[in-house]
C-alpha positions as CSV (number, residue, x, y, z in Angstrom):
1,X,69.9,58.2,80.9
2,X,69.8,61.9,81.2
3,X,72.2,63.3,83.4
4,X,71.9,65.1,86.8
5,X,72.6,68.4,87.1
6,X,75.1,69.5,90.0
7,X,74.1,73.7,90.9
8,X,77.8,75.3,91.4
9,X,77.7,78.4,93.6
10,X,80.6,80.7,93.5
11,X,81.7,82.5,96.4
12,X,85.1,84.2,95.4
13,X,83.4,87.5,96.4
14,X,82.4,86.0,99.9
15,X,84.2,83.6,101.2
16,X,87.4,84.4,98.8
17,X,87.4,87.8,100.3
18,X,88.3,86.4,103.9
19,X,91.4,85.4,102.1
20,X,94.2,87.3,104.3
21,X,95.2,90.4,102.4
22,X,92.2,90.7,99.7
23,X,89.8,93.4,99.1
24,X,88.4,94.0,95.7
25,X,86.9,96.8,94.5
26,X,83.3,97.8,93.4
27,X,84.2,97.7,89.8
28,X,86.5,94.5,90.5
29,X,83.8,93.0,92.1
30,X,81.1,93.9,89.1
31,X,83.7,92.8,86.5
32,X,84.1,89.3,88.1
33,X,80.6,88.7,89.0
34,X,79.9,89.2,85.5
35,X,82.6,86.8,83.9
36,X,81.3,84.0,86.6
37,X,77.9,84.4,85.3
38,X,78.1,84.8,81.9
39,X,81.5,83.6,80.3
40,X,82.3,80.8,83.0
41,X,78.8,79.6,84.1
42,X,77.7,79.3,87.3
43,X,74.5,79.2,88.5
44,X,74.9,81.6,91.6
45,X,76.9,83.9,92.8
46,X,77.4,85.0,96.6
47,X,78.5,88.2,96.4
48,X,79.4,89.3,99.7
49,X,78.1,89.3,103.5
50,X,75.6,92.0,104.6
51,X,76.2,94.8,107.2
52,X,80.4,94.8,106.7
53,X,81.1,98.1,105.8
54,X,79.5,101.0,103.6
55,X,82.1,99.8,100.6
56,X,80.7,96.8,100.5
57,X,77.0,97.6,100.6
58,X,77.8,100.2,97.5
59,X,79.4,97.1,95.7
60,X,76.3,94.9,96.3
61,X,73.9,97.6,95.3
62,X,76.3,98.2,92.2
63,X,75.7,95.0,91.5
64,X,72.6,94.1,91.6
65,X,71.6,97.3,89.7
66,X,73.1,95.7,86.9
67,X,71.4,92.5,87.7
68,X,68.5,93.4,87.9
69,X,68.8,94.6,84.0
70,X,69.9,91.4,83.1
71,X,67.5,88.7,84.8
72,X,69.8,87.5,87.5
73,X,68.8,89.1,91.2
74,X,67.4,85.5,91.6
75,X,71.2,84.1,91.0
76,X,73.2,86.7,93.4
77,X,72.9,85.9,96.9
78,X,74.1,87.3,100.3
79,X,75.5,86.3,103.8
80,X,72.5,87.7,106.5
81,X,72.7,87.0,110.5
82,X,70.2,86.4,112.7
83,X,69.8,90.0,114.0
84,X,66.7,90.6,114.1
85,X,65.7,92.1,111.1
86,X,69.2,94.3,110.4
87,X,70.5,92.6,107.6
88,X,67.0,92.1,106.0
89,X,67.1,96.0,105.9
90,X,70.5,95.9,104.6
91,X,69.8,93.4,101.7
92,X,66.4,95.4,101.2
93,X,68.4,98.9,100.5
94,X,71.1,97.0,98.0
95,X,68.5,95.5,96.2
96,X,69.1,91.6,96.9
97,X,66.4,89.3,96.9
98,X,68.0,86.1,98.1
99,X,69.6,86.1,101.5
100,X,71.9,82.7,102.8
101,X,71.5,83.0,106.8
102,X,74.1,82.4,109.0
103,X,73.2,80.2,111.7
104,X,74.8,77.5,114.0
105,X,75.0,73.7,112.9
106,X,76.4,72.4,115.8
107,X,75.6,72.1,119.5
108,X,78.8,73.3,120.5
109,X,78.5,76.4,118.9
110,X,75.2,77.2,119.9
111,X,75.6,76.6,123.6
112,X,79.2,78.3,124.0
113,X,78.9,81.2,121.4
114,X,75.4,81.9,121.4
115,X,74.8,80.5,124.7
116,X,70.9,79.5,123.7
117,X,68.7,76.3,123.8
118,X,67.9,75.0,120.3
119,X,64.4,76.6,120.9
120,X,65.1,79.9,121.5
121,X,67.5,79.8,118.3
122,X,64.6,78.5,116.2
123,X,62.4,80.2,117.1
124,X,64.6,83.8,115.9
125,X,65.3,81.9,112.9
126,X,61.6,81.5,112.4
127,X,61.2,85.1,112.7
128,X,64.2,86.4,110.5
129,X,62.6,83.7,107.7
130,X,58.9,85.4,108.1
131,X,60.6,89.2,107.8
132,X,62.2,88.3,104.7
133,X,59.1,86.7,103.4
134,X,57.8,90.1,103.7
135,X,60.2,91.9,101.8
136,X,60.4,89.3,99.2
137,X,63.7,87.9,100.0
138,X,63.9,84.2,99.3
139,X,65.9,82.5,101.9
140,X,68.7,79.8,102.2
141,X,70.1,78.6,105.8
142,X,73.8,78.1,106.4
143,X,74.5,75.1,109.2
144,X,78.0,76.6,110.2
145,X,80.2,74.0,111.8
146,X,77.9,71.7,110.1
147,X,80.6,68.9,109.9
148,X,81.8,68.9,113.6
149,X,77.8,68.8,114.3
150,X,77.2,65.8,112.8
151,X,80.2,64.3,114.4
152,X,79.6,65.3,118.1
153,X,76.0,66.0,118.5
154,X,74.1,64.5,115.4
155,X,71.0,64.7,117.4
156,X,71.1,68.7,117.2
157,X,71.6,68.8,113.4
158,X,68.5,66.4,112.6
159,X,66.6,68.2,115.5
160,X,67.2,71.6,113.4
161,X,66.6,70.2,110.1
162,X,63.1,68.6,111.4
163,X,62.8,72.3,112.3
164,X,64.1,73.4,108.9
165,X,61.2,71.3,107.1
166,X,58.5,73.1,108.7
167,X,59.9,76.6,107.1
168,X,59.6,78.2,104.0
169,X,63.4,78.1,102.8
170,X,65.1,77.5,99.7
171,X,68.3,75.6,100.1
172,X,70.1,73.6,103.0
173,X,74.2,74.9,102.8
174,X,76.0,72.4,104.8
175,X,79.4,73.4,105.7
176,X,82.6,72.4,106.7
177,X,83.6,75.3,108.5
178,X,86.4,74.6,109.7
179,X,88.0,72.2,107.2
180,X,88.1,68.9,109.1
181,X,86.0,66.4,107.2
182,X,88.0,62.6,105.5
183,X,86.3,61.9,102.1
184,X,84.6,58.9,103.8
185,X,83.0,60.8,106.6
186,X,81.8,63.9,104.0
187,X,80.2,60.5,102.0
188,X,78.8,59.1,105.3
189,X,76.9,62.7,106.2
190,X,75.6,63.5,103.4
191,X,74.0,60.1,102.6
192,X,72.6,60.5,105.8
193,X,71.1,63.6,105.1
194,X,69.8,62.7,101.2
195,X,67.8,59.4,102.9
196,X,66.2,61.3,105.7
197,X,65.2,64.1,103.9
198,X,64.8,63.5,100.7
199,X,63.4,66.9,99.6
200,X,65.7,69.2,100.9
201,X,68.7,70.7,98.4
202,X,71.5,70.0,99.8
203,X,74.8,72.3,99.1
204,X,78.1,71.4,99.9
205,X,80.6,74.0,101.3
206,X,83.9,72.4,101.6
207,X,87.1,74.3,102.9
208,X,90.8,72.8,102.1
209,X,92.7,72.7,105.6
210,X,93.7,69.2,104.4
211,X,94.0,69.5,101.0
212,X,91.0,66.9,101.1
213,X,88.4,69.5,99.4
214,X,88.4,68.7,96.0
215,X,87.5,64.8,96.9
216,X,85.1,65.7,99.6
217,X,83.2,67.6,96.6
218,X,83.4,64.4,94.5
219,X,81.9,62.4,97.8
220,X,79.3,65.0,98.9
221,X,78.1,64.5,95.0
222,X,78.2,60.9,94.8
223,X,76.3,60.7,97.9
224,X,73.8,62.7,96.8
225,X,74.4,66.7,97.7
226,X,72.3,69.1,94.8
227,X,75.1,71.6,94.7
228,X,78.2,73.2,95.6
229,X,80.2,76.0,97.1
230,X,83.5,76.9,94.9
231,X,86.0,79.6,94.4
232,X,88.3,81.1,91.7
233,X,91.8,79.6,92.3
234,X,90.6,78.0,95.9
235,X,90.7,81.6,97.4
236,X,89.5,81.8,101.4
237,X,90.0,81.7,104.8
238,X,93.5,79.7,106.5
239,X,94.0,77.2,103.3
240,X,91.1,78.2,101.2
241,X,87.7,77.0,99.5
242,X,87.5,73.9,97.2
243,X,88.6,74.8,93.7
244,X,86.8,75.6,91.0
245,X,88.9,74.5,88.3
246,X,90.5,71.0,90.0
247,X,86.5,70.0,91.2
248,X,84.9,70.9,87.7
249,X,87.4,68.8,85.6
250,X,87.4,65.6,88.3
251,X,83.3,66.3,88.2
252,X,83.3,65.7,84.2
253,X,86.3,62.8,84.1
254,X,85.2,60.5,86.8
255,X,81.7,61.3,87.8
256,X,79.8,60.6,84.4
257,X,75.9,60.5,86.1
258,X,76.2,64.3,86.6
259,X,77.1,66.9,85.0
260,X,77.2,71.0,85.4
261,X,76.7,73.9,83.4
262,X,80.3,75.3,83.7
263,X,82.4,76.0,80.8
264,X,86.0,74.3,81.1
265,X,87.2,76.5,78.3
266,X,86.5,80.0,80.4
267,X,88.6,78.4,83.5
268,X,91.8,80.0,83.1
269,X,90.9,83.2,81.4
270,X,88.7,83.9,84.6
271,X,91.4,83.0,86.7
272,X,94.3,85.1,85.6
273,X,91.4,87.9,86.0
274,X,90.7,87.3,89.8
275,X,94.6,86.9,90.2
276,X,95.3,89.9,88.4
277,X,92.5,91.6,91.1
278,X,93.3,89.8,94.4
279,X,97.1,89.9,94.1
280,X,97.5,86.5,95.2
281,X,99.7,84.2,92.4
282,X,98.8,81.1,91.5
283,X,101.0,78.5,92.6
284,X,103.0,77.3,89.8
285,X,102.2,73.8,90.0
286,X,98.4,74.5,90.6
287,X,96.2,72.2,88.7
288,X,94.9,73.1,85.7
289,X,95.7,77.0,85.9
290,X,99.3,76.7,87.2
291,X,101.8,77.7,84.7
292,X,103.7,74.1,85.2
293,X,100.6,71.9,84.9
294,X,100.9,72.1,81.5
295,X,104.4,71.9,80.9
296,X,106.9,68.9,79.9
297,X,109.9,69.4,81.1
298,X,112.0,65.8,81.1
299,X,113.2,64.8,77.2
300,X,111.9,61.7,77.9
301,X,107.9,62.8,78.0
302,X,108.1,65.4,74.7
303,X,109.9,62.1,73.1
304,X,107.0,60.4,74.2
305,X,104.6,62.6,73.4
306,X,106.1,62.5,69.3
307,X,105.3,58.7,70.0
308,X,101.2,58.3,70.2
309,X,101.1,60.9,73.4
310,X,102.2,58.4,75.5
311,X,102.6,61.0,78.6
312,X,99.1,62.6,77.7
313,X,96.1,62.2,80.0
314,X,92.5,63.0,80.0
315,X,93.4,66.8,81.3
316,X,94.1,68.0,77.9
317,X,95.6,72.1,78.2
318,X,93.0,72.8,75.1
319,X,89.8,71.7,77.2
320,X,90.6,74.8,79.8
321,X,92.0,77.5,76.4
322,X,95.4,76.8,76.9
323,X,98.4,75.2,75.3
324,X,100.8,72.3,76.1
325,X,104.6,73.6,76.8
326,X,108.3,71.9,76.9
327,X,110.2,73.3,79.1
328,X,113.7,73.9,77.7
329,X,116.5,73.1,80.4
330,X,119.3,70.9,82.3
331,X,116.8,67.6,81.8
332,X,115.6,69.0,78.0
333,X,116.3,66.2,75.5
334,X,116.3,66.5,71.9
335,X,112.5,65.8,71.7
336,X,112.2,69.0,73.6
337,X,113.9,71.0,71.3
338,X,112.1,69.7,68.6
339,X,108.9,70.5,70.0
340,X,110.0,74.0,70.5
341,X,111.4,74.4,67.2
342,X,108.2,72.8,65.6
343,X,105.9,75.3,66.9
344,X,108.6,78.4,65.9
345,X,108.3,76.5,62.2
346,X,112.6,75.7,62.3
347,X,114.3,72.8,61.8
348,X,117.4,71.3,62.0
349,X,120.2,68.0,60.9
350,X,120.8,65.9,63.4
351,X,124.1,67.0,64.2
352,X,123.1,70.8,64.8
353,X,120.2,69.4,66.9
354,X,122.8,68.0,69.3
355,X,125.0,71.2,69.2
356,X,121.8,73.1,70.2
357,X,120.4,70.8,72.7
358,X,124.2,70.5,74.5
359,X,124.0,74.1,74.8
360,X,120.7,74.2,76.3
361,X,121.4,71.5,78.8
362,X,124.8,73.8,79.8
363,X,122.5,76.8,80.3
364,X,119.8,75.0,82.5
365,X,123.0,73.9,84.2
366,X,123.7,77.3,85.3
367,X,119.8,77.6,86.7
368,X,119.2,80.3,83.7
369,X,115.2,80.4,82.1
370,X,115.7,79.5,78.4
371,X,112.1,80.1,76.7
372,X,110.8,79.0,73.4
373,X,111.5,82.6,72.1
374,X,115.4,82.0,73.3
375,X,116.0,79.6,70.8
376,X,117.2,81.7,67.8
377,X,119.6,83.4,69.6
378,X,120.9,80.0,70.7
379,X,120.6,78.1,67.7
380,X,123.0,81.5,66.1
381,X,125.4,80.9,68.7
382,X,126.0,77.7,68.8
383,X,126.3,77.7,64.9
384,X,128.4,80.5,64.8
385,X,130.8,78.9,67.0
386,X,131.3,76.0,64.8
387,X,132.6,78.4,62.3
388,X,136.1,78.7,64.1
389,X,138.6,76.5,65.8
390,X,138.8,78.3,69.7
391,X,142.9,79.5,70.2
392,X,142.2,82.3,72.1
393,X,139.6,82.1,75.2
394,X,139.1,84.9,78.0
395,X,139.7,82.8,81.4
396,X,138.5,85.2,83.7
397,X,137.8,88.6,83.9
398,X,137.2,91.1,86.9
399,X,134.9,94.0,86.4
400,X,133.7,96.9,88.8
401,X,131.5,99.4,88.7
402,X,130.9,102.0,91.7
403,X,130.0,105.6,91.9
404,X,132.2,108.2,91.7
405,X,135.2,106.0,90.1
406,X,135.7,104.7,86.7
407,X,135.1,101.2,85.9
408,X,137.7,99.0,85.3
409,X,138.7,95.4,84.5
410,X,141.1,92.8,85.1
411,X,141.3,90.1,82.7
412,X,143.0,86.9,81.8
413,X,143.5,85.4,78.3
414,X,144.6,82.6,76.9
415,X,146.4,82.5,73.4
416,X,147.7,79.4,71.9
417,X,148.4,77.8,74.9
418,X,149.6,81.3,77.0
419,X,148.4,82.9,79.8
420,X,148.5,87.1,79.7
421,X,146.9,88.8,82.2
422,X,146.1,92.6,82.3
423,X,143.9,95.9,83.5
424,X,142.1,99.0,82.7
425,X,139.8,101.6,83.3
426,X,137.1,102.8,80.4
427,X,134.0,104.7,80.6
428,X,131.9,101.2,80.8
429,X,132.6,98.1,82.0
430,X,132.7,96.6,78.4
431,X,134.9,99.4,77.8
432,X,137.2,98.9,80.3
433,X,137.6,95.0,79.4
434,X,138.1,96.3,75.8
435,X,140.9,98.4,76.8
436,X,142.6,95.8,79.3
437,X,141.9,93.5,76.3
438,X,144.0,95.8,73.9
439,X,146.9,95.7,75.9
440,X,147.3,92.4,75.8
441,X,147.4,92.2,71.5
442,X,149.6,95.3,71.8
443,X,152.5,93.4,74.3
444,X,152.0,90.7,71.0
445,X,152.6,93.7,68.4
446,X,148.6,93.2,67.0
447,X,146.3,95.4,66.9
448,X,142.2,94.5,67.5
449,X,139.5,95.1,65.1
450,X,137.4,98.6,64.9
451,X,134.2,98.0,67.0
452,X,131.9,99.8,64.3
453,X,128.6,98.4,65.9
454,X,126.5,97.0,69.2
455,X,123.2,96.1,69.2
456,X,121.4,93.9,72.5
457,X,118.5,91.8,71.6
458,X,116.1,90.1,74.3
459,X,113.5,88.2,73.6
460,X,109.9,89.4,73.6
461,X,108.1,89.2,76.7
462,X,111.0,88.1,78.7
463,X,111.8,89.3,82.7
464,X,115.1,90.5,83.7
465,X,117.0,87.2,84.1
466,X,116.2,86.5,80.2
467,X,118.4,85.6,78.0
468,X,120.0,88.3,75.8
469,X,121.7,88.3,72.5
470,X,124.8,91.2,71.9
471,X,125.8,91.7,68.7
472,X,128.8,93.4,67.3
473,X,129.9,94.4,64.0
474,X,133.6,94.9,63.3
475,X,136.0,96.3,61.3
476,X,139.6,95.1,60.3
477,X,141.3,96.4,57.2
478,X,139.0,95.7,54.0
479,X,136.8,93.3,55.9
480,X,133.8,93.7,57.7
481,X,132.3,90.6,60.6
482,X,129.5,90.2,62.9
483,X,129.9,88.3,65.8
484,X,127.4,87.2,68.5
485,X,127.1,86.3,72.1
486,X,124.5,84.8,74.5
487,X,124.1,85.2,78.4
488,X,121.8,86.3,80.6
489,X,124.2,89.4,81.3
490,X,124.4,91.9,78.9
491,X,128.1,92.3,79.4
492,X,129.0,89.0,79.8
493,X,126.9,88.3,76.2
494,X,129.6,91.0,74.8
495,X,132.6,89.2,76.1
496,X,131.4,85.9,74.5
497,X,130.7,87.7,71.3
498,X,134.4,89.4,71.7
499,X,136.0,86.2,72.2
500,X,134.6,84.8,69.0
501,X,136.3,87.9,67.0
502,X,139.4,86.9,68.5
503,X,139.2,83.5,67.3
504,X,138.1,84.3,63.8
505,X,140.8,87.2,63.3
């Protein structure tokens, strides 16, 4: 049985827009218009709402400039009013040939907003339909409030759409303005709607005040609705549109009699693009596109995972161009590590593996971000360490830094067993601790090692609270010895590495 097809309208441009805070540009506009038609696949685009300002008219006629090289004015569509005839004029000087009117879809609105009988309305709809006839603009209505319409005065909404029949129109957008519909009522309406008129397309336009959009979508489509309204990361007004990416994947895992003509593997790419644009992050623990979603982060599921992918489901990070992650912290297990040290090609005995994962349970401990790319750096220190036994530890340490006065340190250290604590000023902090540090081995008659060389390593692509490696070669006599420490401060990572020389000299 052949499948039926489920038209996707985007309206990141439009409706995404009203997001508080967002305004793209004509070139942002063009860009992203052009990845949802051609790398992500949608069927139409609603680019943006007529008569708003003189930016936005020079982005629509942008736009459909390079549509109409292209074959797709037919797929870009606009947000007209009833206004007699000035948004027709507006859509005729930008070039659009498909308009989606505005009008009102529920008693209430129509008597205490536009305070007019259902005739008068018609009959300017009538007229609006007829003047874009003329210019060759095909026409789709808008039902706003649709939802609360068909709860409170269904006899309005199948008294317009009776109207509605008798007109020359394209598609029927049915939305829920303001966010209010249950799954079972968004089921209810729409099968409604599908019996009694059979031969309208019916479009969806679901908003999230409830964070019910995603299954309204799968109801509207099970009852019966021809297509649907989405946006790029849920972007729009108060809590946002329906999701692209969350209503495409439950579309093609649970709804197998339909299908449509997006492309899961574009998902994400197009929506680190309109994040990048909008300045509005996605949530970490969005689905699908989140950074988390993806992500193990208990030993218990990467363990699992090595064991037939038991903690797999049908949501597979590869069907959306992206790649499964295991979080390495305070509840990593050794599985974890593994993972991690699989896909950097290392390996290591069992009893390193422990050292390693210890260490990395100790650092998640301490709330620190230990990436993939940290690993190394940890594995080398935790190795390192085991080349010693630890007499000599520092216990604490003070260090300042303010302007116009030297730094200094205060320290405290512990040899064999004995407490000495002392303080100094240097031209650095690690300087000063250095120098506080050498007057403790001179009250024992020793002298330290010749620092000889310092070098800080950070992982690529980390942020500031990365981990970072210091490393420090030293000189004592005939012998020369690198040591190493890790932190996530720079200085701190130097007294670690320090406090290894101490126990190797």
């Amino acid at each position: 049985m052949e499948k039926r097809k489920i038209e996707i309208m985007d309206t990141t441009l439009r409706d995404g827009e009203q997001t508080s805070g967002v305004s793209f540009s004509i070139s942002e506009k063009l860009t992203i218009t052009q990845l949802l038609l051609e790398e992500l696949g949608v069927d139409r685009v609603e680019i943006a709402s007529a008569r708003v300002s003189a930016g936005e008219f020079e982005a629509v006629k942008t736009i459909m400039k390079w549509a109409a090289e292209h074959g797709y004015t037919d797929r870009l569509e606009v947000l007209s009013f009833v206004d007699k005839g000035v948004s027709i004029d507006w859509m005729v000087n930008a070039g659009v040939r498909v308009q989606n009117l505005l009008t009102k879809g529920s008693l209430n609105h129509l008597t205490h907003q536009l305070k007019k009988t259902p005739e008068q309305h018609f009959e300017e709809i009538a007229q609006v339909i007829k003047l874009a006839q003329q210019h060759r603009i095909a026409t789709n209505v808008y039902l706003e409030d649709w939802s609360n319409g068909m709860r409170n005065s269904p006899e309005y909404v199948r008294q317009y759409l009776d109207f509605l029949a008798t007109q020359p129109i394209g598609k029927v957008l049915l939305p829920d303005t303001l966010g209010v519909l249950t799954p079972s009522e968004t089921s209810d309406y729409i099968s409604q709607l599908r019996t009694a008129y059979p031969l309208f397309h019916l479009d969806f336009h679901a908003h999230n005040d409830y964070d019910l959009g995603t299954a309204n979508v799968l109801e509207a489509v099970k009852a019966g609705a021809n297509g649907l309204h989405l946006t790029i990361n849920g972007m729009g007004e108060r809590a946002g549109n329906a999701p692209m990416a969350s209503v495409v994947a439950a579309i093609n895992d649970f709804l197998p009699e339909v299908k449509t003509g997006i492309r899961e593997s574009s998902i994400y790419k197009v929506s680190k693009l309109v994040e990048t644009f909008s300045g509005i992050r996605i949530p970490a623990n969005k689905p699908i596109v989140g950074d988390n979603v993806f992500t193990q982060t208990a030993g218990i599921h990467a363990d699992g995972d090595n064991k037939k992918n038991l903690y797999f489901n049908d949501l597979l990070p590869e069907r959306f161009g992206r790649k499964r992650k295991y979080a390495l912290g305070k509840t990593s297990g050794k599985a974890n590590i593994e993972k991690n040290l699989q896909e950097l090609g290392l390996k290591l005995n069992e009893e390193d593996l422990k050292k390693v994962t210890q260490r990395v349970i100790e650092l998640g401990d301490k709330k620190e971000t230990v990436t993939k790319e940290d690993l190394p750096y940890i594995i080398s220190d935790v190795l390192d360490s085991s080349l010693y036994e630890e007499k000599v530890s520092v216990e604490s340490y003070v260090l300042t830094h303010a302007k116009g006065l030297r730094p200094s340190a205060t320290i405290s250290v512990k040899i064999d067993g004995k407490i000495t604590e002392e303080h100094a000023q240097g031209d650095g902090q690690f300087d000063a601790f250095m120098n506080a540090l050498g007057k403790v081995y001179n009250q024992k008659g020793r002298s330290l090692p010749k620092l000889v060389d310092y070098m800080v390593r950070i992982a690529p692509g980390s942020a500031t609270d990365a981990l970072c490696e210091t490393i420090i070669t030293w000189e004592t006599g005939n012998r020369t010895f690198i040591t190493r420490g890790l932190d996530s401060d720079q200085t701190v990572s130097a007294i670690k590495s320090t406090q290894k020389m101490l126990n190797i000299i």
